[in-house]
N, C-alpha and C positions, 0 to 999 in steps of 0.2 A: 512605512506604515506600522504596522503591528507584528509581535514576536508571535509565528507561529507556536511556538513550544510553551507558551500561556493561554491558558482557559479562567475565563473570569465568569461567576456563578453570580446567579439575579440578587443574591445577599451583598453582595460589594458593589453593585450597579447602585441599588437604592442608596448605599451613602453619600452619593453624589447629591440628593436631594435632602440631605438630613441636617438639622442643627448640631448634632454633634460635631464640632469645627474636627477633630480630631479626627476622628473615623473619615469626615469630608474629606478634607485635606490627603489621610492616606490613598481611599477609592481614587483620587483624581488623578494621584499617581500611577497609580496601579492603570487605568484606562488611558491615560497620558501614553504610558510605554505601548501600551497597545495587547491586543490577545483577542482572542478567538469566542466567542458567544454560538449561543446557538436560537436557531426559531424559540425553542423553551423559554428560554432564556427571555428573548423580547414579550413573550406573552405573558409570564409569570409577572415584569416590570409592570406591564400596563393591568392588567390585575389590579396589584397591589395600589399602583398610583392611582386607579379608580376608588377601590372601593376602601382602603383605607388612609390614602392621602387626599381623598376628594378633588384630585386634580380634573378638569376641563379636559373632554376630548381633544382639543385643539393644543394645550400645556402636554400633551401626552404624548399627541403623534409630533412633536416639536424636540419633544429628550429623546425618543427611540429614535428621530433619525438623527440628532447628534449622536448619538451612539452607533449608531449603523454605520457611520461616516467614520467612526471611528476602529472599528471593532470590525472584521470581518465575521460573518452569521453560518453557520453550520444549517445546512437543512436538516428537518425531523424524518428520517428514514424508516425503512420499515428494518435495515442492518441495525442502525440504533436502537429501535426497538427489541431486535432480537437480542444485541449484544447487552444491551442494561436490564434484561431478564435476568441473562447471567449473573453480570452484575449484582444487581438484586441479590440474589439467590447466594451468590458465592460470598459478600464482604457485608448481609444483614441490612444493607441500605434500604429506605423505602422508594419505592419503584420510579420517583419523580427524580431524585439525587442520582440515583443509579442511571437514568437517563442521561442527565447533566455531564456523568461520570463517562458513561458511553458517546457520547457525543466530542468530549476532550480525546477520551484515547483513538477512536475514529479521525481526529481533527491531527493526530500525532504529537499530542502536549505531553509533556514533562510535569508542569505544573499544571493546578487546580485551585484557584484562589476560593477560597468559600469559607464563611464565619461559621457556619453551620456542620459541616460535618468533622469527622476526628481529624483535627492536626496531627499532621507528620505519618496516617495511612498512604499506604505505598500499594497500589491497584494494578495489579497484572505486569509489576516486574517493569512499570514504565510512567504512570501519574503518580504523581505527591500530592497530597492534598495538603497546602498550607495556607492556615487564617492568619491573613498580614497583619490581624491584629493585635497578635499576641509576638511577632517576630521580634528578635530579641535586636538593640541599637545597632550592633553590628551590621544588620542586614539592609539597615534601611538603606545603605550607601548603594546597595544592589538595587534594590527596587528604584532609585531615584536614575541608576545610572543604565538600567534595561533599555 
């Protein structure tokens, strides 16, 4: 199924539904190998696919459980909670990231896939945060063979 030691963030989710073939193409890789999400994670998706992809309730709860199927889901704790305060507070993230953040290092990940926050930040001596979008050719042979 899925590589515990990957956390894939709602920014790599949504390229699964985008015309960028590129970006698609990488995200599908990236959820192909499989990683860890979190509750955040699925509500941030529907979110975004409501209100600014105007997708259908019924198009909506259709991609979340393809992804659920895919991705095992992190509950939203009240540890999570306390731990992405930290968070927060310690690496300047806003309280939503730092969640994402705490819910990976809780999940026991290594990696942090996300377009959004600093490439190549290293979070408590144990997550990397790397945007697959910028990885350099070399890497892609990893990512396809995870």
């Amino acid at each position: 199924m899925s590589d515990p030691k990957v956390f894939i963030d709602t920014s790599i989710l949504l390229y699964l539904l985008s015309a960028d073939n590129h970006k698609a193409d990488r995200a599908e890789i990236i959820v192909q190998a499989g990683g860890l999400i979190s509750v955040q994670v699925l509500n941030e998706m529907a979110n975004v696919a409501r209100r600014k992809l105007a997708m259908s309730w019924k198009e909506i709860n259709e991609v979340l459980a393809l992804i659920r199927s895919v991705c095992p889901t992190a509950p939203l704790t009240i540890e999570t909670h306390d731990r992405g305060m930290l968070v927060a507070e310690r690496y300047g993230l806003s309280v939503y990231d730092a969640m994402i953040v705490s819910a990976a290092l809780l999940g026991g990940c290594e990696t942090l896939y996300c377009e959004d926050m600093l490439d190549g930040l290293l979070i408590d001596r144990q997550l990397r945060i790397c945007n697959p979008f910028i990885i350099q050719a070399s890497s892609d042979t990893r990512l396809r063979s995870s």
